[in-house]
C-alpha positions in Angstrom: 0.9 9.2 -15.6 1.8 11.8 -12.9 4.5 9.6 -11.5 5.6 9.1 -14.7 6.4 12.9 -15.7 8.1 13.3 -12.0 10.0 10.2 -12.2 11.2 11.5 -16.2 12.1 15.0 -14.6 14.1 13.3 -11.8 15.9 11.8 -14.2 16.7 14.6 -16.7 17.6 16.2 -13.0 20.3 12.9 -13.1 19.0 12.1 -9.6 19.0 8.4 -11.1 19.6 6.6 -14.8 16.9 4.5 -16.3 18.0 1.3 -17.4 16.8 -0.4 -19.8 14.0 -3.5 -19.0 11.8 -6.0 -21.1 8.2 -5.6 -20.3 7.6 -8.6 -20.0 9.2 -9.3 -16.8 7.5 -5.7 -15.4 3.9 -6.9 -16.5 3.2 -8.8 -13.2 3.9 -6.2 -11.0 1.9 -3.6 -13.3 -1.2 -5.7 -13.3 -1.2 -6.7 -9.7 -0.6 -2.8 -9.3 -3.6 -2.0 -11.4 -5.9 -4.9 -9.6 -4.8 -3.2 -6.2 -6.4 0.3 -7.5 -9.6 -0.9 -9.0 -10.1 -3.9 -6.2 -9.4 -1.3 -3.1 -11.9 1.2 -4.6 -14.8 -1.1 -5.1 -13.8 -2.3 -1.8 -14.2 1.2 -0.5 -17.2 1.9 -3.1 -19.1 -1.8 -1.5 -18.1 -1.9 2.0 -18.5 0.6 5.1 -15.4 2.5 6.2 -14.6 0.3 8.8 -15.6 -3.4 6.8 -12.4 -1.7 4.3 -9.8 -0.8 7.3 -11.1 -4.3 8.6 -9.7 -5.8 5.1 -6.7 -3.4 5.0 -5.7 -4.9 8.4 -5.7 -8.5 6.9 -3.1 -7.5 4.0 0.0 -8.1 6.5 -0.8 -11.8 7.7 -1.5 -12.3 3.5 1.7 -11.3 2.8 3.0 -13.2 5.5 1.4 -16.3 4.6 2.3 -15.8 0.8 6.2 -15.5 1.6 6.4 -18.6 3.8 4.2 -20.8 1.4 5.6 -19.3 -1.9 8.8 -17.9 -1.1 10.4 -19.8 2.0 10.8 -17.1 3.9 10.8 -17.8 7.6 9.5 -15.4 10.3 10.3 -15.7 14.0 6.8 -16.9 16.4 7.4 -13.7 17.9 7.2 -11.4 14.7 4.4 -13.1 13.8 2.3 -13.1 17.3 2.7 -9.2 16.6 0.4 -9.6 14.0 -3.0 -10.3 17.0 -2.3 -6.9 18.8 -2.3 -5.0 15.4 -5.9 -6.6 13.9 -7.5 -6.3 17.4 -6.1 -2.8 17.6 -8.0 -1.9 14.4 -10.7 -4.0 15.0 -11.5 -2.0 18.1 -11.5 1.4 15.9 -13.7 -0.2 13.1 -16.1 -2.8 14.7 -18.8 0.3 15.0 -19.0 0.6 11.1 -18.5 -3.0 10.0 -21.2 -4.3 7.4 -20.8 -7.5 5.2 -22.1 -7.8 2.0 -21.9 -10.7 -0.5 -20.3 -8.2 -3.1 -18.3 -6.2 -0.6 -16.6 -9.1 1.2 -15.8 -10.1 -2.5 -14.3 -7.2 -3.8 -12.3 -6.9 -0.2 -10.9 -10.3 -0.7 -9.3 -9.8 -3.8 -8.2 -6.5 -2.7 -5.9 -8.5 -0.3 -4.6 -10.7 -2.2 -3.8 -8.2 -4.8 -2.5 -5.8 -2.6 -0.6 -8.8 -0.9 1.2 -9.9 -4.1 1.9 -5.9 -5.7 3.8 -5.4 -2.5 5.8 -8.6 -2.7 6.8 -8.1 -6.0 7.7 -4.7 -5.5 10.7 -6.2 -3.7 11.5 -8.8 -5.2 11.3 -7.5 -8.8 14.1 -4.8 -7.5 16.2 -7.8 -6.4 15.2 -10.0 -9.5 16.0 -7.1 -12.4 18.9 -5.6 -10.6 17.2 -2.3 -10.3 16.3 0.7 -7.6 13.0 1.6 -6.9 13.0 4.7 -9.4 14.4 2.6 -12.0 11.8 -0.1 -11.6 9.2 2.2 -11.3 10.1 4.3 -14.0 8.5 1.2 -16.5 5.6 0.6 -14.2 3.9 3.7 -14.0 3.3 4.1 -17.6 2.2 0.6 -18.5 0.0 0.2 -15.6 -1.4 3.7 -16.7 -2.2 2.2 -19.9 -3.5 -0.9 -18.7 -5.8 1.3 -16.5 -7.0 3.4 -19.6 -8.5 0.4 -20.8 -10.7 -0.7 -17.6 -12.1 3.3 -16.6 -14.3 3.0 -19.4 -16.4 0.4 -17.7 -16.0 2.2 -13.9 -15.7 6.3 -14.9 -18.0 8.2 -17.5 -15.5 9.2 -20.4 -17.7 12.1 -22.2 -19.7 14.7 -20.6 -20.1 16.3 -17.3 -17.9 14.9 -15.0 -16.3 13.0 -18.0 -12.4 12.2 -18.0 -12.5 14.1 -21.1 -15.4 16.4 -20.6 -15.4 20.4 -19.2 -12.9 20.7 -15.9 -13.2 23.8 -14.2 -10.1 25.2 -12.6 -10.4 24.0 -9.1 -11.0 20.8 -10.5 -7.8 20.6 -12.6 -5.3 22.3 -9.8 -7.1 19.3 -7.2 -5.9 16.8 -9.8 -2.6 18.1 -10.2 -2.0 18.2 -6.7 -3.4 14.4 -6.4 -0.9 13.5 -9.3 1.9 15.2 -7.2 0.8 13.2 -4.0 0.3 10.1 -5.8 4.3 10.6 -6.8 5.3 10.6 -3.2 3.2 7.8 -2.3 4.4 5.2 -5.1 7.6 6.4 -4.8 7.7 5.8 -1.1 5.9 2.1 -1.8 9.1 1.3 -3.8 11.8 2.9 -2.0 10.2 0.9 2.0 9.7 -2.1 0.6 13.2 -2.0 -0.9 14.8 -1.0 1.6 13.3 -3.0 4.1 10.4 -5.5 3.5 6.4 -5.5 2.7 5.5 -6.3 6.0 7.4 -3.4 7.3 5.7 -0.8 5.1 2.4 -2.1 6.4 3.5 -1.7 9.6 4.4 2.0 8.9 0.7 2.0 7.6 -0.7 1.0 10.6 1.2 3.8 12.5 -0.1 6.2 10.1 -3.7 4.9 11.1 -3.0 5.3 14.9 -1.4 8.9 14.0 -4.6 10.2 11.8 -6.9 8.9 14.6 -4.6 10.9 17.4 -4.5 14.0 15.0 -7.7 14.2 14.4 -8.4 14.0 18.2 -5.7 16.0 19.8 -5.4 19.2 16.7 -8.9 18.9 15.3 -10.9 17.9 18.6 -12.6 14.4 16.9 -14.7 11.9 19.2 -12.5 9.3 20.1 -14.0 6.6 22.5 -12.4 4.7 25.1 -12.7 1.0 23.0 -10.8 3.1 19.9 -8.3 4.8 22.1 -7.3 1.2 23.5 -7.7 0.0 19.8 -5.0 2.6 18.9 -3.2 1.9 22.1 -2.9 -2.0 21.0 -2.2 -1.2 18.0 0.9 1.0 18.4 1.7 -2.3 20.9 2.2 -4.3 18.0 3.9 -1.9 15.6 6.7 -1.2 19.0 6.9 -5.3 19.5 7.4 -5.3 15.7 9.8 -3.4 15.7 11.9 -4.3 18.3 11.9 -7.8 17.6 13.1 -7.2 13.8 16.0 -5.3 15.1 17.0 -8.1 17.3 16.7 -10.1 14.0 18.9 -7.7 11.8 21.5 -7.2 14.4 21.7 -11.2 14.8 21.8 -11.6 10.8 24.2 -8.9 10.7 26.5 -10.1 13.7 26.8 -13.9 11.7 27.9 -12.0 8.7 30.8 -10.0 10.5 31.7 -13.3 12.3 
């Protein structure tokens, strides 16, 4: 809803025109967006802090896996081997607080996939319906919102104390608003990445943001950081660099044929 009224002010601001779509062809990506939010929390809700990063980590070789199977999309043996320093990486930072469960393990699984396909689509759809990312996500928002009203019945308590529609105080209503404004940002930024560049890539940028929180934490705030999670964050950053280098190589190649 929140990234709905920004996205609606943006464009009464003209900072893009909303064209319009069937919603047919947004449903997909509105229901793999709302299976992302409920599957990642009960993966958070079921499994330890690090059994979820653990799962997070395994969202980049899905998507992988789902473009070459699916979508014929090659990827260089290099791009991929940049995949082993990453998971290791986080494994090292998480394998203190991993703890399987039946339920858990479950719950992560779908997450993935979920998480996996939301992200794909999010690119492809833009290609697909001829759209930008604030166009495209100017019809998402609001049907996944109402798709979601549906399912927090059976998740959230509705009436009462602590009731979506029971007493807020005032704290509680200025933390939601400022949630609603980051959650803006955030889906914005999902859309705008993966458009830009590719799925893979944004989850690369999420695995630097890992590294960085861990580093932050330790360097400004002074947070225990052991020698097997500052290699983890070491390897990780590893990967991301290798990553990166080797998909310029790729784009300047692609773009070098093209000029030729």
């Amino acid at each position: 809803v929140a990234t709905f009224a920004g996205l609606q002010i943006c464009a009464w601001l003209h900072l893009f025109r909303p064209r319009p779509l069937q919603v047919a062809r947004v449903l997909p990506l509105s229901l793999s967006f709302c299976g992302f939010v409920v599957f990642t929390n009960l993966s958070l809700q079921n499994n330890s802090v690090g059994t979820y990063q653990l799962a997070k980590v395994l969202t980049t070789p899905c998507i992988m896996l789902v473009h070459i199977y699916f979508y014929r999309k090659r990827y260089s043996t290099k791009i991929k081997l940049t995949v082993f320093p990453i998971f290791f990486g986080v494994v090292l930072n998480s394998y203190y607080d991993v703890k399987f469960n039946a339920v858990g393990i479950l719950f992560a699984g779908i997450g993935v996939l979920v998480t996996s396909l939301y992200q794909i689509w999010v690119g492809t759809k833009q290609e697909e319906l001829d759209v930008n990312s604030m166009q495209l996500l100017y019809y998402q928002a609001p049907l996944s919102a109402l798709i979601l009203a549906f399912v927090i019945p059976f998740f959230e308590p509705v009436f009462g104390e602590g009731g979506v529609f029971g007493p807020w105080s005032i704290s509680a209503l200025i933390a939601v608003c400022l949630s609603g404004a980051i959650a803006f940002s955030v889906n914005l930024s999902i859309f705008f990445i993966i458009g830009k560049t590719s799925p893979v890539t944004y989850n690369m940028i999420g695995h630097l943001k890992f590294c960085l929180t861990l580093l932050g934490g330790y360097l400004i705030f002074h947070d225990s950081l052991s020698v097997n999670q500052l290699f983890g964050v070491g390897l990780t950053l590893s990967g991301i660099l290798l990553y990166t280098r080797f998909k310029t190589a790729v784009q300047t190649k692609t773009k070098s044929q093209v000029d030729i």
